[in-house]
C-alpha positions, 0 to 999 in steps of 0.5 A: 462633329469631328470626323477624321478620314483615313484612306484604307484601299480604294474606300474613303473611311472614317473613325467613330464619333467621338463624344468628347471635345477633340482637337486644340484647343479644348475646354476641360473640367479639372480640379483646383490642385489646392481645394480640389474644387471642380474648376473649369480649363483648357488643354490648348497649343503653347509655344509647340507643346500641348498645356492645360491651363485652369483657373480656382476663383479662390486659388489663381491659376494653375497650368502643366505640360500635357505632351511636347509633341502635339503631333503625337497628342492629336494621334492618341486622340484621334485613334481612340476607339471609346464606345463603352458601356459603363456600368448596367448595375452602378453602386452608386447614384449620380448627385454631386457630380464627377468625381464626387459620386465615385463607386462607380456612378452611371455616369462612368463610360467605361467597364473594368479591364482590370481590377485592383484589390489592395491586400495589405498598406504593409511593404518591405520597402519605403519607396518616396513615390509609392502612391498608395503611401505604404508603411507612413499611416501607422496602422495596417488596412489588411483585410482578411482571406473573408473579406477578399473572397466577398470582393472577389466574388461581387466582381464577377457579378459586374454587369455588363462584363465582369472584370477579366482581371485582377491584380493584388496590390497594395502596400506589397500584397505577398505580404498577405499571410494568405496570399496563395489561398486569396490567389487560389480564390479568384481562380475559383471564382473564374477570374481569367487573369491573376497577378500581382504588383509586387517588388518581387523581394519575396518571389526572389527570396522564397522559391517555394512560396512563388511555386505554391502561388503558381500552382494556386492560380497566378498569372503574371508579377507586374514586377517594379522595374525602375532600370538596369542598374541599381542607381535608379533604386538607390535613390526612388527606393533606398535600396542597394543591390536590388537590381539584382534581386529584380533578376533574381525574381524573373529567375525564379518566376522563369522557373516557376511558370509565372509570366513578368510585366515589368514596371517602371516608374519614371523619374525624369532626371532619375531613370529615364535615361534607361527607358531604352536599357529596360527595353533591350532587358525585356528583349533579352528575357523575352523567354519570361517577360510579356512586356513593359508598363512604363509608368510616370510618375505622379507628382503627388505633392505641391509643386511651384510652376518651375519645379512642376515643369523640370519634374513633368515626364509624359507618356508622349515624352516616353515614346520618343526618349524609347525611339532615341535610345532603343533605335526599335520603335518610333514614336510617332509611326508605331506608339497608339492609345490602348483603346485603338484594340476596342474593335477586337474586343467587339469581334470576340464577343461577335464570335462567341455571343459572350459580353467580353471587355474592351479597353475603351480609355482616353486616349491620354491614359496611356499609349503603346505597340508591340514587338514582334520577337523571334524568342531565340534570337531576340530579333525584333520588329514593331507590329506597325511594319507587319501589318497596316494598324490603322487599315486593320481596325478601321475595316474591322470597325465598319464591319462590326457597325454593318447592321448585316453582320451578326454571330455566325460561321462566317464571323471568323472568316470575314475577320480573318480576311481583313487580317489577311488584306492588311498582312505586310509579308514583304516587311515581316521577319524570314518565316513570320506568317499570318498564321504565327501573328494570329497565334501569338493574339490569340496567346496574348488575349486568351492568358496563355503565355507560359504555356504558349513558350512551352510550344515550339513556336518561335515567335511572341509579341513583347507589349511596350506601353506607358501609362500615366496616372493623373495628379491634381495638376493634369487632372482631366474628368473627361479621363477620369469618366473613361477610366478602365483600371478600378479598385475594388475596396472593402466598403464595396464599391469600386473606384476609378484608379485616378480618383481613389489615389489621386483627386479626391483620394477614396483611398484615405477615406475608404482605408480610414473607414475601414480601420475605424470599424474595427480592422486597425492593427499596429505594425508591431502586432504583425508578422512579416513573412 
């Protein structure tokens, strides 16, 4: 058993049981990078860097960096808050084992928070280290307004929660020559977040198009956003000037009413001397931008031992290179696992007596903060020094696990109380109350951004996170098992994100499928809006 404490007033506390393997060293379960066997490793302390070693019976032994800093490591461990529920109506039977059952088998800890739907292998560009390999196979998978409406209308059929939202991605999905009805369908259906993973090239392009997709429901553009000048472009994207057709997008999006995410793909030795640059533009835009995903990229292809460990860039090598060039966040005080927010999640559904999803992922997918921006003057502090975070979701964890604490009036003035006790006026920014910072959660978790910036409250919380999506060499089926982004495919099912790009790749399988039932189109037989 491990149990860490945490002093929060005069009580002695602890955090939840884990029921992974915590601490270092650890064995794992992974797969070979060759044969993609299921083969067992360690994730241990080398030389002050956290490694996974594994060995194929077949194919020798194979090893990557995990994090250079373990300190940090054993934080996103430790504050991981993963009591999920999985599935109660699984789509698929557990026979093989993860993650061969993929589809999701009741093996799977964690519900969706959000869910992929690829609209079309088609883009307007030919990016290197495009994941989904857009615009190489040679056909089209796009499935039909038809077909995205039937996927559409399973997932809110997802027990125990149905996923609140859901992002069109592809290939690039404005391609889709029905984007806007697909956008006003999930809206129809009841889907709370909608947005899209796009390039932006058509939003900056086509004012009309990108009002039309607002009006129809879209919520956000999780816009690719590789730097701030157009060398990162060049070179991942093969694209001149399309720096400024990303400001060209917000712009539009800006005028439009659609909130932005901005995106890189990190690149070490490409762009990620300009992670600090990419904050300071969120900043700057903060009337339009929610916040940053910061994405590693994925090392798709085979890499020999040196080449591997000149190309590896981890989210814990991200946080620092913010704190060096930014000077606004540390990593080590204010970066911590997205599921440390589960307790929230708990306390909502408490309050309304309604199933609500919790981020409930590995603490290795992905790690983040916030900044508390004051909107016209882009002064910003990390939420770490308005309020005590770790206090704050310990107390709200015990008090949702008291066997007394049911759904009633008092549930809202009990939390409310907590919010208040771990309240830092002395370190907030002039005229920041507990009431704006209750306010500006309550904007973030409820999709209420655009409307939230029409009001004449002055202050918005600008996301700041990393995520970092697994390839065969950092594969770890104890992350794999906790995943909480899915994709839904036109077979049905839904897959893990890590399993359907990545590991077994379902993605070439279900698109193959797909295609042979009759869907195959050449590209030359498809227009481009």
């Amino acid at each position: 058993m491990n149990l860490f404490h945490f002093r929060s007033g005069h009580s002695k506390k602890t955090l939840p049981k884990q029921d992974k393997p915590m601490g270092l060293p650890k064995a794992i379960q992974s797969l070979c990078p060759e044969c993609r066997r299921v083969v067992h490793g360690k994730i241990l302390e080398e030389e002050g860097r956290v490694v996974m070693r594994k060995k194929c019976p077949e194919h020798g032994e194979f090893w990557d960096l995990i994090s250079p800093d373990p300190q940090l490591y054993l934080k996103a461990e430790k504050w991981a808050f993963t009591e999920g529920r999985g599935l109660e109506n699984p789509m698929t039977e557990v026979k093989k084992g993860c993650p061969g059952d993929c589809g999701i088998c009741g093996d799977h800890l964690s519900h969706a928070a959000l869910v992929n739907v690829d609209l079309t292998n088609r883009c307007n560009l030919r990016c290197p280290i495009c994941f989904a390999n857009s615009n190489v196979q040679g056909y089209v998978a796009e499935p039909s307004f038809e077909e995205v409406s039937e996927i559409l209308e399973s997932l809110t059929r997802i027990r125990p929660v149905p996923p609140p939202a859901v992002q069109f991605a592809g290939g690039e999905p404005t391609l889709h020559p029905r984007f806007v009805d697909i956008v006003a369908k999930a809206n129809q259906v009841g889907i709370e977040f909608i947005q899209v993973a796009t390039n932006g090239i058509r939003f900056a392009h086509d004012p009309d198009f990108t009002r039309a997709a607002k009006e129809a429901g879209l919520h956000t553009a999780y816009l690719q956003f590789d730097g701030v000048t157009d060398e990162p472009y060049e070179k991942s994207r093969g694209v001149r000037n399309l720096f400024d057709v990303k400001r060209k997008a917000i712009d539009v999006c800006r005028e439009a009413g659609i909130a932005v995410i901005l995106v890189p793909t990190v690149v070490r030795g490409l762009n990620d001397h300009q992670v600090g640059g990419i904050v300071r533009f969120a900043l700057e835009n903060a009337d339009v931008v929610d916040g940053i995903s910061f994405q590693p990229v994925a090392l798709t292809g085979r890499c020999s031992r040196d080449a591997l460990e000149a190309a590896r860039y981890t989210i814990y090598d991200l946080a620092h290179d913010v704190e060096r060039q930014s000077g606004l966040l540390e990593a080590r005080r204010d970066w911590y696992p997205l599921s440390i927010t589960a307790p929230i999640s708990r306390l909502l559904e408490r309050i309304t007596g309604k199933p609500t999803m919790a981020i409930t992922c590995h603490g290795g997918c992905g790690m983040g903060t916030y900044l508390v921006v004051k909107r016209d003057t882009g002064e910003a502090v990390p939420i770490t020094r308005v309020i005590d975070v770790e206090g704050l979701f310990l107390d709200l964890h015990h008090l949702l696990e008291r066997p007394d604490f049911g759904i009633s009036s008092l549930t809202g003035l009990q939390a409310h109380r907590i919010f208040k006790k771990h309240f830092r006026p002395e370190e907030a920014p002039e005229g920041f109350e507990l009431k704006d910072l209750l306010e500006v959660i309550a904007a973030v978790t409820e999709a209420e951004s655009p409307e939230w910036r029409a009001t004449k409250n002055p202050w918005w919380l600008l996301m700041v996170m990393g995520m970092h999506f697994q390839d065969l060499y950092n594969f770890d089926l104890s992350r794999v098992r906790r995943c909480c982004i899915h994709y839904a495919a036109p077979d049905g099912k839904i897959y893990p994100f890590c399993t359907y790009n990545s590991g077994p790749v379902y993605r070439g399988a279900v698109e193959d499928a797909y295609v042979r039932g009759g869907a195959r189109r050449t590209l030359e037989t498809v227009s481009t809006p």
